[in-house]
N, CA, C and O atoms as a GROMACS GRO file, in nm:
protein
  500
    1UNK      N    1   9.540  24.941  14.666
    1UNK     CA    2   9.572  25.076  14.708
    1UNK      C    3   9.448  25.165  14.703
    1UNK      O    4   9.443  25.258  14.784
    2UNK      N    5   9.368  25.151  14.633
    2UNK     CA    6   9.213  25.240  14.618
    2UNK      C    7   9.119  25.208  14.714
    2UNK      O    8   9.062  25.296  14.777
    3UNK      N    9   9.094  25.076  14.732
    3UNK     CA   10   9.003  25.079  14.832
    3UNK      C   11   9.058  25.118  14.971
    3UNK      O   12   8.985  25.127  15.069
    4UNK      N   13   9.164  25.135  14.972
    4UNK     CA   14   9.211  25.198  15.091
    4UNK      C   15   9.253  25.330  15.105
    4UNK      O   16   9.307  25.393  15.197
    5UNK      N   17   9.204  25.366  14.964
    5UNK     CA   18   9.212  25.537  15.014
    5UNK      C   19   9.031  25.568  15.009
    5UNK      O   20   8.972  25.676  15.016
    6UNK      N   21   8.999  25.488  15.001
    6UNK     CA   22   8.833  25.512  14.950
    6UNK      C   23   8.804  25.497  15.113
    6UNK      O   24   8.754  25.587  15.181
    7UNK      N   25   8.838  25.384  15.158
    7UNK     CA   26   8.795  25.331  15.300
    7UNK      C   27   8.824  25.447  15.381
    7UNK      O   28   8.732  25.490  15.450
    8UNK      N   29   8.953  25.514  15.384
    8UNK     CA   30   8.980  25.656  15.456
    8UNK      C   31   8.904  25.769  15.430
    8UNK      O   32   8.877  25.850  15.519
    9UNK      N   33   8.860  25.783  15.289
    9UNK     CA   34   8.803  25.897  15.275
    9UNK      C   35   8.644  25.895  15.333
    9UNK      O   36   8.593  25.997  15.380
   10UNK      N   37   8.590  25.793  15.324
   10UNK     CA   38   8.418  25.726  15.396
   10UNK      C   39   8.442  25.737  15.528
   10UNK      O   40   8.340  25.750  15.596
   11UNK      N   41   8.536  25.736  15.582
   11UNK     CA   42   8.572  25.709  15.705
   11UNK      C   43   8.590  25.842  15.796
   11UNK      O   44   8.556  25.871  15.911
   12UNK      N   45   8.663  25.913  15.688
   12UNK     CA   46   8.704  26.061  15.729
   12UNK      C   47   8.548  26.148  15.761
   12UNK      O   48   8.508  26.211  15.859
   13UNK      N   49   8.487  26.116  15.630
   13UNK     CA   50   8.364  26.184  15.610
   13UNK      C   51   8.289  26.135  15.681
   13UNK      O   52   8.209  26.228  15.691
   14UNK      N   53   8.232  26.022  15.768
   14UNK     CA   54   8.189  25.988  15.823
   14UNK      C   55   8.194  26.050  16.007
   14UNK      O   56   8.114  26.120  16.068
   15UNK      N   57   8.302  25.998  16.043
   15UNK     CA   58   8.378  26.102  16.148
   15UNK      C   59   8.327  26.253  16.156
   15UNK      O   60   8.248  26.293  16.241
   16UNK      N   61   8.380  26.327  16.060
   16UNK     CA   62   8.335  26.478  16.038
   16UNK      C   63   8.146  26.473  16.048
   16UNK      O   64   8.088  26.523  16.144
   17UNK      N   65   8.087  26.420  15.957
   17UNK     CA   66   7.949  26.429  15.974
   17UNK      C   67   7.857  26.409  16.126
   17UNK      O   68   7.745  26.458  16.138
   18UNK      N   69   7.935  26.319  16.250
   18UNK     CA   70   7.900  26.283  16.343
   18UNK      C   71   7.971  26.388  16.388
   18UNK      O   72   7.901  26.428  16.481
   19UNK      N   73   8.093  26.478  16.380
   19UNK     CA   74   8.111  26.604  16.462
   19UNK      C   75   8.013  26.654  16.442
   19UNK      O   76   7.920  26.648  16.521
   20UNK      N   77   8.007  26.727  16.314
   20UNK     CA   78   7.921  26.825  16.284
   20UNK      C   79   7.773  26.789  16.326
   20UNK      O   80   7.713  26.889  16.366
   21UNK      N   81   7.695  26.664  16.327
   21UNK     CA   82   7.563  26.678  16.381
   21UNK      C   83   7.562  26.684  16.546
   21UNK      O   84   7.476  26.745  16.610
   22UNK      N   85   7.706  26.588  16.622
   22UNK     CA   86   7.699  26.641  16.735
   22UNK      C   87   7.713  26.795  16.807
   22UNK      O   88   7.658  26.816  16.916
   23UNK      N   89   7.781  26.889  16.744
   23UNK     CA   90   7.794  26.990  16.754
   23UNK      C   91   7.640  27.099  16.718
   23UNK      O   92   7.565  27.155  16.799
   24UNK      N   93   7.638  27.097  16.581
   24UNK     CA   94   7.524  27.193  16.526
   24UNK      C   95   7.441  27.161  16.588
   24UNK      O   96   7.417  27.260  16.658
   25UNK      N   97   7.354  27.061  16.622
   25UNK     CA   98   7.234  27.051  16.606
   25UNK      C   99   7.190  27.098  16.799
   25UNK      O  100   7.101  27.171  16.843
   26UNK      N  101   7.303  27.011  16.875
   26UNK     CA  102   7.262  27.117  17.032
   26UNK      C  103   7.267  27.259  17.031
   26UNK      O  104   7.182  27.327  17.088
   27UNK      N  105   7.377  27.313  16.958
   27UNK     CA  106   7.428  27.438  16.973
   27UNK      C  107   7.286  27.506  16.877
   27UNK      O  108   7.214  27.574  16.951
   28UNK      N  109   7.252  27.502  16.780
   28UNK     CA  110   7.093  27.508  16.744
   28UNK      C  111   7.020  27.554  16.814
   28UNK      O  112   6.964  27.664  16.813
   29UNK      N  113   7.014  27.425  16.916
   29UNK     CA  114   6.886  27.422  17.009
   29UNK      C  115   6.892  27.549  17.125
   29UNK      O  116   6.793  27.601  17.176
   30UNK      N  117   7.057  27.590  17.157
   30UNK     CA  118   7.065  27.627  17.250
   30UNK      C  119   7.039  27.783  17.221
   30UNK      O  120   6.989  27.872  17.290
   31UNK      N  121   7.086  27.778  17.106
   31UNK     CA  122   7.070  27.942  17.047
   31UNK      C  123   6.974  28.012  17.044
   31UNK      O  124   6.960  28.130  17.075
   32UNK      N  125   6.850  27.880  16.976
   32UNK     CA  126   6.696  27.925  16.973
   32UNK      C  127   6.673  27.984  17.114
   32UNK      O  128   6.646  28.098  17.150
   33UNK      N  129   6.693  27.872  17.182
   33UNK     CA  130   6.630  27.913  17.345
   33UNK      C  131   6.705  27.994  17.384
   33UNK      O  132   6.636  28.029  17.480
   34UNK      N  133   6.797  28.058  17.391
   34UNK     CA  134   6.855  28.179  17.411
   34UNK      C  135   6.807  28.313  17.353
   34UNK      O  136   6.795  28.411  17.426
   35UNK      N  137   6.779  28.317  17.222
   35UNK     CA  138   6.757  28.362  17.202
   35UNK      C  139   6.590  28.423  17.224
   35UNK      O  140   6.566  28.544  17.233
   36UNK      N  141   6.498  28.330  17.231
   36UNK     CA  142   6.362  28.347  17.320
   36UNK      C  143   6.386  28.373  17.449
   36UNK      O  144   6.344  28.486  17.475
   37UNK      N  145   6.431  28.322  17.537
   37UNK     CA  146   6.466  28.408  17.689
   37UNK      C  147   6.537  28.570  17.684
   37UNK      O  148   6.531  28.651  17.776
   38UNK      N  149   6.597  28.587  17.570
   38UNK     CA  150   6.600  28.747  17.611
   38UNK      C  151   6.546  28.803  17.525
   38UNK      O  152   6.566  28.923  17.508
   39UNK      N  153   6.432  28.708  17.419
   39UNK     CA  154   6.367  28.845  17.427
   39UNK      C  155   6.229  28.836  17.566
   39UNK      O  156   6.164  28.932  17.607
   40UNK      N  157   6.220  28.726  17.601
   40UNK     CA  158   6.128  28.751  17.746
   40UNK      C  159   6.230  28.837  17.821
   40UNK      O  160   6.168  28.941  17.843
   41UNK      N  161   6.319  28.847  17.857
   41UNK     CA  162   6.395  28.927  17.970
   41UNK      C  163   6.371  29.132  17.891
   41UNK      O  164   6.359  29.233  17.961
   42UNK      N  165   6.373  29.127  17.754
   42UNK     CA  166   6.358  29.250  17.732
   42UNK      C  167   6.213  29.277  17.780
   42UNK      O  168   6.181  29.381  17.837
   43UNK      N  169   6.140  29.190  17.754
   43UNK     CA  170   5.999  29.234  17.823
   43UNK      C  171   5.985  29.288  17.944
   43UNK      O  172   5.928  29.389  17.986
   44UNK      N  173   6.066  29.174  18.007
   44UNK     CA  174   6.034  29.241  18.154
   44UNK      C  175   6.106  29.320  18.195
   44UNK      O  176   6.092  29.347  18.315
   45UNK      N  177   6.212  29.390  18.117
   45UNK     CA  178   6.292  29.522  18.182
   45UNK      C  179   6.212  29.590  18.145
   45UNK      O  180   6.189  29.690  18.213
   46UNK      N  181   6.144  29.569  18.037
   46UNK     CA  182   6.019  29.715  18.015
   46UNK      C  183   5.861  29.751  18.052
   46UNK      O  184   5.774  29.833  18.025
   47UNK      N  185   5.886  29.621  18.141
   47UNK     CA  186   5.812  29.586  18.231
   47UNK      C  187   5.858  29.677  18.385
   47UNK      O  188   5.969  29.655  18.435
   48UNK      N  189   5.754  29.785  18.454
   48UNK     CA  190   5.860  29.822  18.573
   48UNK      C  191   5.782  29.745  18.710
   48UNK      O  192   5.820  29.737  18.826
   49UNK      N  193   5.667  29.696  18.649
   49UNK     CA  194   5.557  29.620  18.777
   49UNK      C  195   5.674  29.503  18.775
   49UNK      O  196   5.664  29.449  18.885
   50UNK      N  197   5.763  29.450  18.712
   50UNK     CA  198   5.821  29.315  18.721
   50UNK      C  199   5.873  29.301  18.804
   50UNK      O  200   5.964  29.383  18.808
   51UNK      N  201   5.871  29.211  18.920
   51UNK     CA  202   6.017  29.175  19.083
   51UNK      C  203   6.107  29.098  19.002
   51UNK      O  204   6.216  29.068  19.051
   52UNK      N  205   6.062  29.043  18.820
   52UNK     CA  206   6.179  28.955  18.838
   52UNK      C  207   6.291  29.018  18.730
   52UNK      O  208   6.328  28.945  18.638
   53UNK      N  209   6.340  29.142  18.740
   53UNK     CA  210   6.441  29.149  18.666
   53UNK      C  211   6.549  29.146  18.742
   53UNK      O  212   6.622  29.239  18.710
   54UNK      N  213   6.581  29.098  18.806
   54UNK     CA  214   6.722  29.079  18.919
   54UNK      C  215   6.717  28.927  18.822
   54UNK      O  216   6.815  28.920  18.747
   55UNK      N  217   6.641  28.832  18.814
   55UNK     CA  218   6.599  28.724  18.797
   55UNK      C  219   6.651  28.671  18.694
   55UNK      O  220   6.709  28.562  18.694
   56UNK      N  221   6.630  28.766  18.569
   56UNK     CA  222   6.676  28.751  18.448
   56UNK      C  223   6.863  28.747  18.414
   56UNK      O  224   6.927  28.690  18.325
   57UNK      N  225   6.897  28.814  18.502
   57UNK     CA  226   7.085  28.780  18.509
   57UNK      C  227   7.089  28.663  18.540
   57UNK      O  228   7.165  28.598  18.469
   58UNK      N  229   7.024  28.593  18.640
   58UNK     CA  230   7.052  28.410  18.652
   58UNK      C  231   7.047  28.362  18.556
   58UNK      O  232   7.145  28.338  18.486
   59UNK      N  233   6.917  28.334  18.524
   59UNK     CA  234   6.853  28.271  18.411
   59UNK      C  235   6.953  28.352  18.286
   59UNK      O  236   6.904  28.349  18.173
   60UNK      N  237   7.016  28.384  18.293
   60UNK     CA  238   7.080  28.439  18.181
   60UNK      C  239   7.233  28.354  18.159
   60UNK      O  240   7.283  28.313  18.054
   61UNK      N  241   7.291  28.344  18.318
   61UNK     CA  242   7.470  28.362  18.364
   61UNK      C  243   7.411  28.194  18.315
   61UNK      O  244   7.492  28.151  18.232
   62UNK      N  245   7.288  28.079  18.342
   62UNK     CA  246   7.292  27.980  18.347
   62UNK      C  247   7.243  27.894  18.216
   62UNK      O  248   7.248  27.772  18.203
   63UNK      N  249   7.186  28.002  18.111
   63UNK     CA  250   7.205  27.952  18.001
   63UNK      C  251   7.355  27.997  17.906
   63UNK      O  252   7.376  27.947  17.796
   64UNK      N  253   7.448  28.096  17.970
   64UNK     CA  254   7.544  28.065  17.945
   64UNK      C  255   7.635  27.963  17.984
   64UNK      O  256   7.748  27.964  17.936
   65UNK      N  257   7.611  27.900  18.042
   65UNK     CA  258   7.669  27.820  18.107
   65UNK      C  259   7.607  27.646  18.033
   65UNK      O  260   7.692  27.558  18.015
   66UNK      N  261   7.474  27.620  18.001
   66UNK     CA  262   7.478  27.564  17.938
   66UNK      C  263   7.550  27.539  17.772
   66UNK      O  264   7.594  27.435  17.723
   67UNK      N  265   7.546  27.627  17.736
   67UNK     CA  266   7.600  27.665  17.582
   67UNK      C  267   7.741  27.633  17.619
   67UNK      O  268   7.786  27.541  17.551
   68UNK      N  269   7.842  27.694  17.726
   68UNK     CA  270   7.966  27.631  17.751
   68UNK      C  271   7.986  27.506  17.768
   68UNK      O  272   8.075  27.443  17.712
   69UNK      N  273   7.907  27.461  17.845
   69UNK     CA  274   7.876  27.273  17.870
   69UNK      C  275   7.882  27.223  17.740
   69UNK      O  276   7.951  27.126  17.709
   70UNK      N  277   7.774  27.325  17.618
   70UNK     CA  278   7.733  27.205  17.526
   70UNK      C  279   7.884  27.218  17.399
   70UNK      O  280   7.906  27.142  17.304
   71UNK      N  281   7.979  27.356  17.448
   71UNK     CA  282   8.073  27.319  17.314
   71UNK      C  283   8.197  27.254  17.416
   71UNK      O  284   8.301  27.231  17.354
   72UNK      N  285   8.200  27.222  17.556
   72UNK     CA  286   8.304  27.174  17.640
   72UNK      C  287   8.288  27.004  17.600
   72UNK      O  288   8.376  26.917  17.606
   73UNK      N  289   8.154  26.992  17.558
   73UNK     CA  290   8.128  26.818  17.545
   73UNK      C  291   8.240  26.761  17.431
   73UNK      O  292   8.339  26.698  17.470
   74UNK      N  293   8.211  26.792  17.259
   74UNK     CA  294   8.248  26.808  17.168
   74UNK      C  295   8.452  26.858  17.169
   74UNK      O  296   8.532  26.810  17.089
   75UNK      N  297   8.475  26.919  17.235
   75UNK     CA  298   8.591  26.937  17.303
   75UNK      C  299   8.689  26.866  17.320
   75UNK      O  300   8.797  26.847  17.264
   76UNK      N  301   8.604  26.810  17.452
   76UNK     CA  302   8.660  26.697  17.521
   76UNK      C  303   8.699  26.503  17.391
   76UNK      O  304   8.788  26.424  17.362
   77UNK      N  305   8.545  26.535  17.364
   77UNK     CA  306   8.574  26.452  17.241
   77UNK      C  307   8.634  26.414  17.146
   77UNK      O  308   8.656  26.304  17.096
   78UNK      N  309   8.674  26.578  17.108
   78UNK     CA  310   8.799  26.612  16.993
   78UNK      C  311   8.932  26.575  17.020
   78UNK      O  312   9.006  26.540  16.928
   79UNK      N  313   8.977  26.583  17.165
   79UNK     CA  314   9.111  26.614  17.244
   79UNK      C  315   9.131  26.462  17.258
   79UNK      O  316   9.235  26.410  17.217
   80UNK      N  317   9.015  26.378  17.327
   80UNK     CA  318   9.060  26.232  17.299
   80UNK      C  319   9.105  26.186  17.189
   80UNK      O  320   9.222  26.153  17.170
   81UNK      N  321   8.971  26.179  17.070
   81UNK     CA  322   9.041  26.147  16.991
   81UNK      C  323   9.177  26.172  16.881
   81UNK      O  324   9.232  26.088  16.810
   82UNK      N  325   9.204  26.298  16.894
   82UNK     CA  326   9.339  26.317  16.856
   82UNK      C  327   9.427  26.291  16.937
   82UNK      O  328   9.539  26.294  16.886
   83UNK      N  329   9.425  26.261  17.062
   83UNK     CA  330   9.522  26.172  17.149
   83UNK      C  331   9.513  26.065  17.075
   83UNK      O  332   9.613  26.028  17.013
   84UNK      N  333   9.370  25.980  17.065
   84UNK     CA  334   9.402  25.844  17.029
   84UNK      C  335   9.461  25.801  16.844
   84UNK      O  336   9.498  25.696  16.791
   85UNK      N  337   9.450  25.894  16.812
   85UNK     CA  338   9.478  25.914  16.647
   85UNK      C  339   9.678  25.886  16.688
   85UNK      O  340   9.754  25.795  16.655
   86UNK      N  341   9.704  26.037  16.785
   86UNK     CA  342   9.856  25.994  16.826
   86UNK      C  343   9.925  25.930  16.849
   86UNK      O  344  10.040  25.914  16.809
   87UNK      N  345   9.826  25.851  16.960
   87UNK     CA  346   9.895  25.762  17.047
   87UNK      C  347   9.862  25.602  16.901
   87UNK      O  348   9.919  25.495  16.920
   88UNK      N  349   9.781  25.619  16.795
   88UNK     CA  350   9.789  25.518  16.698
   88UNK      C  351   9.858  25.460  16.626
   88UNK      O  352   9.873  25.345  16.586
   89UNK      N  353   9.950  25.674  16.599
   89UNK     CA  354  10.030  25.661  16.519
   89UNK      C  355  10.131  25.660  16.548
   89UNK      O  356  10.205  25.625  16.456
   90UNK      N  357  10.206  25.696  16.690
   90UNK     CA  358  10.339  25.687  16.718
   90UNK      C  359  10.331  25.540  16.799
   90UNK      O  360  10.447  25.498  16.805
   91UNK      N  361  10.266  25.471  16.846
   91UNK     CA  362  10.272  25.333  16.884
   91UNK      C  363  10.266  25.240  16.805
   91UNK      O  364  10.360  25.162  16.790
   92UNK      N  365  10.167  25.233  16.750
   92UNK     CA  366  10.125  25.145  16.653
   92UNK      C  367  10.172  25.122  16.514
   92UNK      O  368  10.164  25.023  16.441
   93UNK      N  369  10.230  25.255  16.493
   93UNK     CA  370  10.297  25.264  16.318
   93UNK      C  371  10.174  25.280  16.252
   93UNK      O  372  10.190  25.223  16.144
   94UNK      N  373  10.000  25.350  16.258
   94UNK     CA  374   9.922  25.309  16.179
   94UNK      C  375   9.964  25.478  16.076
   94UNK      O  376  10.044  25.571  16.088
   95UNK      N  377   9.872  25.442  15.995
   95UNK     CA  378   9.920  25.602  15.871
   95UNK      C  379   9.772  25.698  15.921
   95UNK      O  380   9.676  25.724  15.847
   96UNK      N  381   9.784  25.727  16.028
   96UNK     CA  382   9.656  25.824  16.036
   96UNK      C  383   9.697  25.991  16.032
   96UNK      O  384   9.631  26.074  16.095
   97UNK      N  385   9.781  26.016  15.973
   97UNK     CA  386   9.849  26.151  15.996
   97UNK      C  387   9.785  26.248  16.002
   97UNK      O  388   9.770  26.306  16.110
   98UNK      N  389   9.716  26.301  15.862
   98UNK     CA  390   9.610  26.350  15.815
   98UNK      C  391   9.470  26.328  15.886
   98UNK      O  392   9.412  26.432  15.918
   99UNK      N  393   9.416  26.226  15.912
   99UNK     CA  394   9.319  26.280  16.042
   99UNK      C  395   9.353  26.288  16.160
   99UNK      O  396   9.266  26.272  16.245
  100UNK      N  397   9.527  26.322  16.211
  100UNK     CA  398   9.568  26.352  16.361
  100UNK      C  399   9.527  26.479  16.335
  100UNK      O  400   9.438  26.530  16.403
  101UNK      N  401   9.597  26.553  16.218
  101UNK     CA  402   9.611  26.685  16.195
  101UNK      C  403   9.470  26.762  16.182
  101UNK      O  404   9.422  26.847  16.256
  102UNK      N  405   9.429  26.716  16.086
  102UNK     CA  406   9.280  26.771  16.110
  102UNK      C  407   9.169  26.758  16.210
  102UNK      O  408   9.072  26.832  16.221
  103UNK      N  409   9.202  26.642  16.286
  103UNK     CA  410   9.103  26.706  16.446
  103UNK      C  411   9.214  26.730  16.556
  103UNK      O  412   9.192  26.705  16.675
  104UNK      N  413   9.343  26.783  16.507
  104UNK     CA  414   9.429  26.883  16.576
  104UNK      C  415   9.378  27.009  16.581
  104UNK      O  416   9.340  27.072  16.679
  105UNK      N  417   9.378  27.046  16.438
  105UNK     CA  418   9.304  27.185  16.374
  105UNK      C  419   9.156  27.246  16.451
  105UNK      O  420   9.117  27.355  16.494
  106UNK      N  421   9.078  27.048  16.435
  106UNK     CA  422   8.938  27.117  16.509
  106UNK      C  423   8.945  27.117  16.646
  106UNK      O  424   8.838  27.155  16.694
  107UNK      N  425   9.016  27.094  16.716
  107UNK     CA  426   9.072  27.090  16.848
  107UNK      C  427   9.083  27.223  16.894
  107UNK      O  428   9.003  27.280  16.968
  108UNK      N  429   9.181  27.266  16.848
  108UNK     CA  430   9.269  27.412  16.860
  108UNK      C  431   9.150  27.494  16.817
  108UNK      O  432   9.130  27.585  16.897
  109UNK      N  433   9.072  27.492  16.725
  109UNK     CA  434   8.953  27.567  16.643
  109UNK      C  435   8.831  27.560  16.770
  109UNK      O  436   8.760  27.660  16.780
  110UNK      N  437   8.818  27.497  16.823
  110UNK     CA  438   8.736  27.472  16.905
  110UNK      C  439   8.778  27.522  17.054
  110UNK      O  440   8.712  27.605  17.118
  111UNK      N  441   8.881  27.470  17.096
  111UNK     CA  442   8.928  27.557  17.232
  111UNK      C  443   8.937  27.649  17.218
  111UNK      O  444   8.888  27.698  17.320
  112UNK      N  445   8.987  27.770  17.122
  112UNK     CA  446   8.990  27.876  17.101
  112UNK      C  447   8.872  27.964  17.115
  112UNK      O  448   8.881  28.075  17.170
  113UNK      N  449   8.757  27.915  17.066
  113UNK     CA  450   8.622  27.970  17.042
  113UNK      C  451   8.564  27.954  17.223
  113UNK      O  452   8.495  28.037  17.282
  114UNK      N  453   8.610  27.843  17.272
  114UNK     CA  454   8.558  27.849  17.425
  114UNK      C  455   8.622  27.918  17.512
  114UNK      O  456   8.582  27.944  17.625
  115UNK      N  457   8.743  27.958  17.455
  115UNK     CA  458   8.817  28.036  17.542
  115UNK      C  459   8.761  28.178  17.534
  115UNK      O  460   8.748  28.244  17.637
  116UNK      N  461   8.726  28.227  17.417
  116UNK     CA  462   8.728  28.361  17.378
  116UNK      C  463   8.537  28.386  17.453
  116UNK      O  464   8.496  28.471  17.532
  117UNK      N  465   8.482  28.301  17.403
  117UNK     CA  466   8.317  28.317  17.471
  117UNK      C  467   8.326  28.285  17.609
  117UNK      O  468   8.226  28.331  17.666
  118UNK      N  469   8.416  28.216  17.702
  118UNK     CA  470   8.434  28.232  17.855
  118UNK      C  471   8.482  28.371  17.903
  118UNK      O  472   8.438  28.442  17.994
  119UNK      N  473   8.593  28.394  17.812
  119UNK     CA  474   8.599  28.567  17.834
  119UNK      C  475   8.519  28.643  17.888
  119UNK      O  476   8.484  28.676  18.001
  120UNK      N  477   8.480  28.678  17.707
  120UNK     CA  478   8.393  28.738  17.664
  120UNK      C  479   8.210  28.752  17.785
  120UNK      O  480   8.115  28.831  17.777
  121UNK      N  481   8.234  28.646  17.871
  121UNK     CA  482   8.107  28.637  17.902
  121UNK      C  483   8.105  28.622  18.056
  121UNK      O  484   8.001  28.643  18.118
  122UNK      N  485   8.238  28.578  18.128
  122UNK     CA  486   8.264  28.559  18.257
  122UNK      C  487   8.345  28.605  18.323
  122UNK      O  488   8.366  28.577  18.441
  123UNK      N  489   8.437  28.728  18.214
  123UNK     CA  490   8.581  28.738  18.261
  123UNK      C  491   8.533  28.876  18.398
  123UNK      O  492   8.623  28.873  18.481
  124UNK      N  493   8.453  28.957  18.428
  124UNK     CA  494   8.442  28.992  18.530
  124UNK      C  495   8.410  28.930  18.625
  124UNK      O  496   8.419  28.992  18.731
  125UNK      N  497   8.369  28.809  18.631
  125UNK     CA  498   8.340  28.719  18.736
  125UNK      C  499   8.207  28.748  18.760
  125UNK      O  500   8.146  28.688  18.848
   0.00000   0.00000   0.00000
């Protein structure tokens, strides 16, 4: 009975650690560089010799758009596998309950956050 709650718990933690580095570490990357493109875009609004501040809304609408890509990946990932956790446990009879539920949680935790930053960032079109 122990090594099989031991095997779940390595297992669990294991799982979670490969979310979390798939997640953090793009979303990281994406932030930095976001965050360096506007402050180049504040430059060049205070810039008035600049042609390219029309320029800077692209380059802007399309690193939002990456950052949506990069939490839509992770998402998608989550939604399978709590399908396949489901479809484990109501077919198969296996005891995965507890990690259906908890990448239910990060599921729902996660669509939520893409829903609210698609808003938040596209809802005028």
């Amino acid at each position: 009975m122990i090594p099989g709650i031991i095997t779940f718990r390595i297992s669990l933690w294991l799982i979670l650690t490969i979310l979390l580095v798939t997640v953090a570490v793009p979303a990281a990357k994406a932030a930095e560089n976001i965050q360096k493109g506007e402050s180049v875009q504040m430059m060049e609004a205070f810039d008035r010799n600049s042609p390219r501040v029309e320029d800077a809304n692209v380059l802007s609408d399309h690193k939002k758009h990456v950052v949506m890509f990069i939490m839509g990946v992770p998402l998608l990932l989550l939604v399978l596998i709590t399908g396949a956790l489901g479809v484990a446990m109501a077919l198969f009879g296996k005891q995965v309950f507890m990690m259906h539920m908890i990448f239910a949680g990060l599921t729902v935790t996660l669509a939520l956050v893409h829903l609210v930053t698609g808003l938040v960032w596209f809802y005028p079109f």
